[in-house]
N, C-alpha and C positions, 0 to 999 in steps of 0.2 A: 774889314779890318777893325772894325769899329765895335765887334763883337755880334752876338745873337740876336735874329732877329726876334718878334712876338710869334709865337706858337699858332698855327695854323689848327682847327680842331672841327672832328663829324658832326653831324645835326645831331646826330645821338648816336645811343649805344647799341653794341652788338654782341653778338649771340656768340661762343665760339661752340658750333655745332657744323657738321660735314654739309655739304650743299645741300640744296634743297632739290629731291628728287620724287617720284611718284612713288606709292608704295608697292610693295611686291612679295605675295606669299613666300618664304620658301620650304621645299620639302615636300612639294603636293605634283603629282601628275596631271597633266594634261588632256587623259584620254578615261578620266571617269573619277567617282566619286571616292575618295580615302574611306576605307571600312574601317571600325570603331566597334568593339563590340565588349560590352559592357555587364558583369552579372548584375541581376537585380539587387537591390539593395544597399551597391555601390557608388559612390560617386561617381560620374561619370564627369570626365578632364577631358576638354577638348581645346589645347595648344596648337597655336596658329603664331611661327617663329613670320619675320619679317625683313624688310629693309627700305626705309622710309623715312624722308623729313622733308617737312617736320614731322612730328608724329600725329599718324592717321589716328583720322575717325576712324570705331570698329562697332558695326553692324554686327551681331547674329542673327541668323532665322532658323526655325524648323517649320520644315511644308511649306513654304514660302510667308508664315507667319514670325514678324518681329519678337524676339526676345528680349524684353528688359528686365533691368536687374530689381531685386525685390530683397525679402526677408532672409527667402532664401539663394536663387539662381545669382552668379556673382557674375559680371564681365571688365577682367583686367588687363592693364598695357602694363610691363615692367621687361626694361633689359632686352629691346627688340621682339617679346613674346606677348602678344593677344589669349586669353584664356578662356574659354567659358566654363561655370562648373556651378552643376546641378547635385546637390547633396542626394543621397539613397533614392534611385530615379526607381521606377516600374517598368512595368512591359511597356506602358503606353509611349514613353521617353523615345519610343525607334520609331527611325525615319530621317528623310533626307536634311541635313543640317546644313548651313552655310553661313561664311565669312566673307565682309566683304572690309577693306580699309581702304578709304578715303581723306583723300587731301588736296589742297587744292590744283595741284597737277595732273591727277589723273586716279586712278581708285582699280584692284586687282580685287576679285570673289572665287573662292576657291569651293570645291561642295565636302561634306565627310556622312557616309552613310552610318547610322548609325545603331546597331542591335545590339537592343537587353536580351539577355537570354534569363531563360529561368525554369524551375523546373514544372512541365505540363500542367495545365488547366485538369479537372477531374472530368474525366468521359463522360459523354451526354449518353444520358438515360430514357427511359428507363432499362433495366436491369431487366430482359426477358430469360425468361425459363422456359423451355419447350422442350417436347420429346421425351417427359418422363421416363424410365425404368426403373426396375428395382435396383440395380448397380451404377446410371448414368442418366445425366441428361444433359442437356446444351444451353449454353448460353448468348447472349447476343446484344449489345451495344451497339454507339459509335463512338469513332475518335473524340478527342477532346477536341472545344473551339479554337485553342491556342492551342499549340507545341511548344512555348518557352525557345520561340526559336532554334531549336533543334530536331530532325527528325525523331520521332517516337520509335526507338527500339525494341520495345516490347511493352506488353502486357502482363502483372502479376496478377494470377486469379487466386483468390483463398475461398475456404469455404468454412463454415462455423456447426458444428453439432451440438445441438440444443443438450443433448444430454453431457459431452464434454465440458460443454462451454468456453470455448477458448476457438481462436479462428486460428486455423493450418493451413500452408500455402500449398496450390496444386498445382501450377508451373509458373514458373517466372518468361521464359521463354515463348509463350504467345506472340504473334508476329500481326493476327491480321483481329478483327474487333465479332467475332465468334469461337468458340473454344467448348466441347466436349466435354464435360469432367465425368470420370470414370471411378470405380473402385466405392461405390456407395453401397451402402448396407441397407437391405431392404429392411422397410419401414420404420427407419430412423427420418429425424425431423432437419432439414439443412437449410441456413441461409449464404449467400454468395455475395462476394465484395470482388469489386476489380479495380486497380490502379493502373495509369498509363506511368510508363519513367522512358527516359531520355537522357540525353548523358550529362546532363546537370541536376538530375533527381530525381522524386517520385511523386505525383501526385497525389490529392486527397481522394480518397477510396469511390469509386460509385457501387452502395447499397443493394442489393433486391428490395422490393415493394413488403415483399410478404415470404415466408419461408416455404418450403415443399416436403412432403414425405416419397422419399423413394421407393414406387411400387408401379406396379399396373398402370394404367392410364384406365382401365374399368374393374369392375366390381361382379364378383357372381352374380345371376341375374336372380330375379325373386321366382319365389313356385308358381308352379301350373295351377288352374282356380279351375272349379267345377268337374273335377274326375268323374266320368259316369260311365255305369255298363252296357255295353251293347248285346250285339250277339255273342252268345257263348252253346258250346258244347259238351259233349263228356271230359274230354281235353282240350279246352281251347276258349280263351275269353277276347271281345272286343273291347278296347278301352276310348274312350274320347275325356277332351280334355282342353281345355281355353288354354291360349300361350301366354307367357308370363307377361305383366305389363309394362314392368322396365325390364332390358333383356342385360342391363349393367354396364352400358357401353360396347359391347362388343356382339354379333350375329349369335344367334346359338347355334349349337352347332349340331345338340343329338340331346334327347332326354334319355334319363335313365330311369328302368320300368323295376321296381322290385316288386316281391310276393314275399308271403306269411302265412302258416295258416292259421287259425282264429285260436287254436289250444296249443301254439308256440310260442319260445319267447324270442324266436331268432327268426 
């Protein structure tokens, strides 16, 4: 009756923020790692939404090594969302990434796999030629180290004439790291280039060593040495005769015997 009493007041102040709970990804499954896949040269955003307070500490890792922030790699909390982001990453940026947010009731880590794709490494060389002909011969590689993350679709082969000069492509469609190439003109001068692509691009060319003329793999053989006569008759002479000393790569197969006589000219 006497009116109001003195104001009763806290040891201090408070927060007006929702209870305090452990943190908890959300948006992420249970049963394996969030895939992320990334072109090269892109930034690479990996948003980790949330629900937590107070608000968690936020770990990243890749390959179970810590990531902190630097000049470039950023790690931010705004608005319930955790972020990491990695300005124009590389191939090397893939691999298994995690979050973890802690606080002091309890802490949730969630995984995100994560692949740069990008367009194939250039095939490992070198660049063999084998099986000459005048019209063909074969080529032979291997795959690239990398695929940019994507199966290798094909193989473009080109091939370059010295006397053109300009390289022309002889199939795009190659499937496996050997290829034929056909339609040469004998004894013109060729070199060969092959690129692997995938379906984010095409890789830098793998070269030949050295260029080829399309012909024979051998050479006429050189002449017989020492011709001398044997027996001979009214009609009829023996001939002997040393065999050639390079036969040009290849067996001989038959010599040819001609005659003249000494007051013709044929």
């Amino acid at each position: 009756k006497a009116g109001p009493g003195d104001y009763a007041q806290t040891d201090g102040s408070i927060q007006a923020r929702p209870p305090d709970v452990a943190p908890h990804a959300v948006g992420f499954s249970a049963f394996g790692p969030k895939e992320i896949i990334v072109h090269a040269g892109e930034d690479l955003r990996i948003p980790v939404p949330f629900v937590g307070s107070p608000a968690p500490q936020v770990i990243f890792t890749k390959d179970g090594e810590e990531i902190k922030p630097d000049g470039n790699t950023q790690i931010t909390i705004k608005d319930g969302i955790a972020e990491l982001i990695i300005p124009k990453v590389k191939g090397g940026s893939s691999g298994l990434y995690t979050c973890t947010l802690k606080n002091h009731l309890g802490q949730d880590t969630v995984q995100m796999k994560v692949i740069v794709v990008d367009k194939p490494d250039t095939p490992i060389g070198p660049l063999e030629i084998n099986d000459i002909k005048p019209d063909s011969c074969v080529l032979t590689w291997k795959p690239p180290k990398n695929d940019g993350g994507s199966p290798i679709s094909s193989y473009i082969i080109e091939k370059f004439d010295t006397k053109k000069g300009e390289w022309q492509k002889v199939s795009s469609f190659c499937r496996v790291p050997f290829y034929e190439v056909t339609g040469l003109k004998e004894g013109s001068e060729y070199k060969f280039r092959v690129s692997a692509e995938n379906l984010y691009g095409q890789s830098i060319p793998l070269e030949c060593e050295k260029s080829i003329i399309a012909k024979n793999p051998y050479n006429a053989p050189q002449g017989p040495s020492n011709v001398e006569i044997g027996k001979q008759t009214e009609n009829s002479v023996t001939l002997k005769w040393n065999k050639p000393k390079n036969d040009g790569g290849s067996k001989v197969i038959a010599y040819q015997v001609e005659i003249r006589k000494p007051d013709s000219d044929i």
